[in-house]
LUMFILUM-830918 format. One record per residue (C-alpha): x, y, z. Coordinates in steps of 0.05 Angstrom, whole numbers, padded with zeros to 5 digits, always signed. Each point is the difference from the previous one (the first is absolute). Example, Ala and Ser with C-alpha at 12.3 -4.5 7.8 and 13.67 -1.06 7.14 Angstrom:
BEGIN
+00246-00090+00156 +00027+00069-00013 
This chain:
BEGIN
-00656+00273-01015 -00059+00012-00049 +00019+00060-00057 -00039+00054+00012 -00065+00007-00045 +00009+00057-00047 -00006+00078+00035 -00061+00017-00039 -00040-00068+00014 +00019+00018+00080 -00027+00066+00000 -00059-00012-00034 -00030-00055+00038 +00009+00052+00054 -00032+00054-00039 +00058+00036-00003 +00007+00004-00078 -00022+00072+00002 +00055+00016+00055 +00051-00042-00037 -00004+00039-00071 -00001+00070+00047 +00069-00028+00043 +00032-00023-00067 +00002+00074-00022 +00042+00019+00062 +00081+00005+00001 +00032-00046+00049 +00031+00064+00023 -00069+00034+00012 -00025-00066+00027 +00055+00003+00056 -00010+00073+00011 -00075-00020+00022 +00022-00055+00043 +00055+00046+00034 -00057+00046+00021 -00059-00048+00021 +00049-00038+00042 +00027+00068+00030 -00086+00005+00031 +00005-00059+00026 +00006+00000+00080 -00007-00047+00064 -00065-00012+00039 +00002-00008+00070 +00020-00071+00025 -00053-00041+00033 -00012+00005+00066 -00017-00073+00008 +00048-00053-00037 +00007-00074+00011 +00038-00027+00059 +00076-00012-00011 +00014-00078-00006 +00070-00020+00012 -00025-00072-00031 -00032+00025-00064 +00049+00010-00062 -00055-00007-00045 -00064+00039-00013 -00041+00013-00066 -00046+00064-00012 -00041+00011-00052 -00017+00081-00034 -00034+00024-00062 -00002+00066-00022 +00002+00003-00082 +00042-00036-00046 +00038-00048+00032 +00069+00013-00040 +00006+00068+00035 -00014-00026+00074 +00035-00062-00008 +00062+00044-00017 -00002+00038+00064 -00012-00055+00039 +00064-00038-00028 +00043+00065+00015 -00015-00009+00069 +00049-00026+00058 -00022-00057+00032 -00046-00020-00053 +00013-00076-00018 -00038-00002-00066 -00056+00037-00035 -00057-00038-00050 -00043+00036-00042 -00068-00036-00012 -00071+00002+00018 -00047-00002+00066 -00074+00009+00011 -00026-00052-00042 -00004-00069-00018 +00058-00042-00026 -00031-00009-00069 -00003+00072-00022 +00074+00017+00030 +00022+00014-00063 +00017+00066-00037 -00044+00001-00059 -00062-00021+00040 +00020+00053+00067 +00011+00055-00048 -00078-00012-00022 -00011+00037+00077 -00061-00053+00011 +00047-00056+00039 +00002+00033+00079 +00076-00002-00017 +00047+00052+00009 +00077+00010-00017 +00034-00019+00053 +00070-00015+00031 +00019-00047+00051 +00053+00020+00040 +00050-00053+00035 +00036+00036+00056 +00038-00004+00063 -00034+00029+00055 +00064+00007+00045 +00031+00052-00052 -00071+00027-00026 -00065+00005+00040 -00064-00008-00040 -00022+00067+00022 +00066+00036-00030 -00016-00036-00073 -00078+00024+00017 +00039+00072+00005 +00039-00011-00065 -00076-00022-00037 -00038+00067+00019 +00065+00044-00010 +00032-00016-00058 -00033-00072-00031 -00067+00033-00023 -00046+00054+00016 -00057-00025+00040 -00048+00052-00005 -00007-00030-00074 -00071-00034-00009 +00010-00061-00043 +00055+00034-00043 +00071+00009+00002 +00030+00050-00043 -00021-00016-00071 -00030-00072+00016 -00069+00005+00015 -00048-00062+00028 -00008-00042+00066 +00062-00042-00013 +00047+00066+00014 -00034+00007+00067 +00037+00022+00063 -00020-00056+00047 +00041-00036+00053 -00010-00079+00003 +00035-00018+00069 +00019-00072+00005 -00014+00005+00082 -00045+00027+00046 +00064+00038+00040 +00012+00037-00077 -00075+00006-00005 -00003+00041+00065 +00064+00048-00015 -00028+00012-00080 -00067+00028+00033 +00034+00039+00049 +00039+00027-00043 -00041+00018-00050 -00049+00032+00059 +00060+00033+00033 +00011+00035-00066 -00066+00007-00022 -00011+00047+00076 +00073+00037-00020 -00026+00020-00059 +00069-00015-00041 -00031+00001-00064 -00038+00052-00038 -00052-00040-00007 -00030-00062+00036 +00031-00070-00001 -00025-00051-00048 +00045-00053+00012 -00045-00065+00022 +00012-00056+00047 -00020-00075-00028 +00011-00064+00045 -00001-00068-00010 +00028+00012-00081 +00048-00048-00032 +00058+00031-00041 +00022-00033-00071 +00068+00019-00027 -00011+00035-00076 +00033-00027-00058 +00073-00007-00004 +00004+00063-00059 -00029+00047+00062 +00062-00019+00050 +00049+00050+00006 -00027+00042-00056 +00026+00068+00028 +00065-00022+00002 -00003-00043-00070 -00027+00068-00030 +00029+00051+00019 -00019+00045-00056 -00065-00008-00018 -00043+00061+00001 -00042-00021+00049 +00046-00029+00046 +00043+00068-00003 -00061+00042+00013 -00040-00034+00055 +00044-00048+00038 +00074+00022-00005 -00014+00063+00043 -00025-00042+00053 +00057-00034+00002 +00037+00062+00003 -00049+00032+00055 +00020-00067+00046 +00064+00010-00008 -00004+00077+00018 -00052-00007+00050 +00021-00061+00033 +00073+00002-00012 +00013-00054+00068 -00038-00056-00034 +00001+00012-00081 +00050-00052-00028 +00039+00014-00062 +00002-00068-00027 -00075-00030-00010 -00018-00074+00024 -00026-00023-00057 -00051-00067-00008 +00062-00031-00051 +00049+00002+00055 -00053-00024+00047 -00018-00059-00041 +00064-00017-00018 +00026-00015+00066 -00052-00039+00026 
């Protein structure tokens, strides 16, 4: 696997240079003390009302989310039971601009994403669409995500069938009537999108970097809220995309 490019160089093609100086300033010990308490907010939406059909036959299903920076969802995602694998990369827009310096212009119909391998007999796509609105992101977030800012940390669906297709919008309506949220759902649905895996230094980066300031401040306490909040299907041991790719 790629090293990592250095922190700074990350953060500011992100325009997070700002953020980055500010989070440098805090204690790891303060830093936790946030996460403790934003993961403690954190609480399950309603399950949909419409999932896909159980099929006995099927071991194997991908689904594809974005909803901010890709390190934080892909986490969550790889924490899950019945998850097979988890990619961070790119989806919206053309294979020659899926890559991070040109998405994180915001001009490229890209967004972070995460495809997610998984087995629908332990995990039904509509309990991972549960985990996305609860705990992966916050939906009612218009083209931002915490401190990222710009199309490519859109909350957007991209089903890879016309069954997921169906339970994303009814979902997304059933919450939408239920009022759940404070304030009305932003999270889009896009068809017909192809999903490119991001470079190798973006795989597994919650878990490679634990400590980072970021990291401990936005995407640890979702980890912590899925394991709270959905306590029957948080794994404590992540599937990572090393492990993945080394057994194939």
């Amino acid at each position: 696997m790629a090293k990592a490019p250095a922190f700074s160089r990350i953060f500011s093609s992100r325009g997070r240079s700002i953020a980055v100086a500010a989070l440098a300033a805090v204690s790891v010990f303060a830093a936790y003390h946030v996460s403790n308490l934003s993961a403690e907010d954190a609480r399950a939406v309603p399950p949909p009302l419409v999932d896909e059909p159980v099929n006995a036959a099927a071991s194997s299903e991908t689904a594809v989310f974005a909803g901010g920076c890709f390190w934080g969802v892909q986490g969550v995602f790889q924490h899950v039971a019945g998850v097979r694998n988890a990619v961070s990369g790119y989806a919206g827009g053309n294979a020659d601009t899926a890559k991070y310096e040109k998405v994180g212009l915001g001009d490229t119909g890209h967004a972070e994403s995460v495809s997610v391998t998984f087995d629908p007999r332990e995990i039904s796509y509509g309990k991972l669409l549960q985990i996305y609105f609860s705990v992966a992101h916050d939906p009612t977030e218009l083209n931002r995500q915490g401190p990222d800012h710009g199309t490519q940390y859109r909350s957007t669906i991209f089903p890879t069938s016309a069954e997921q297709e169906k339970v994303a919008r009814a979902y997304i309506a059933q919450l939408g009537a239920a009022k759940v949220f404070p304030d009305t759902i932003k999270t889009t649905v896009e068809t017909g999108k192809v999903f490119y895996p991001a470079e190798a230094y973006h795989q597994d980066f919650l878990t490679r970097n634990p400590r980072y300031a970021y990291i401990v401040i936005n995407d640890l306490p979702k980890i912590a809220a899925l394991k709270r909040v959905f306590a029957q299907s948080y794994r404590a041991d992540p599937v990572l995309v090393a492990q993945s790719s080394q057994s194939h």
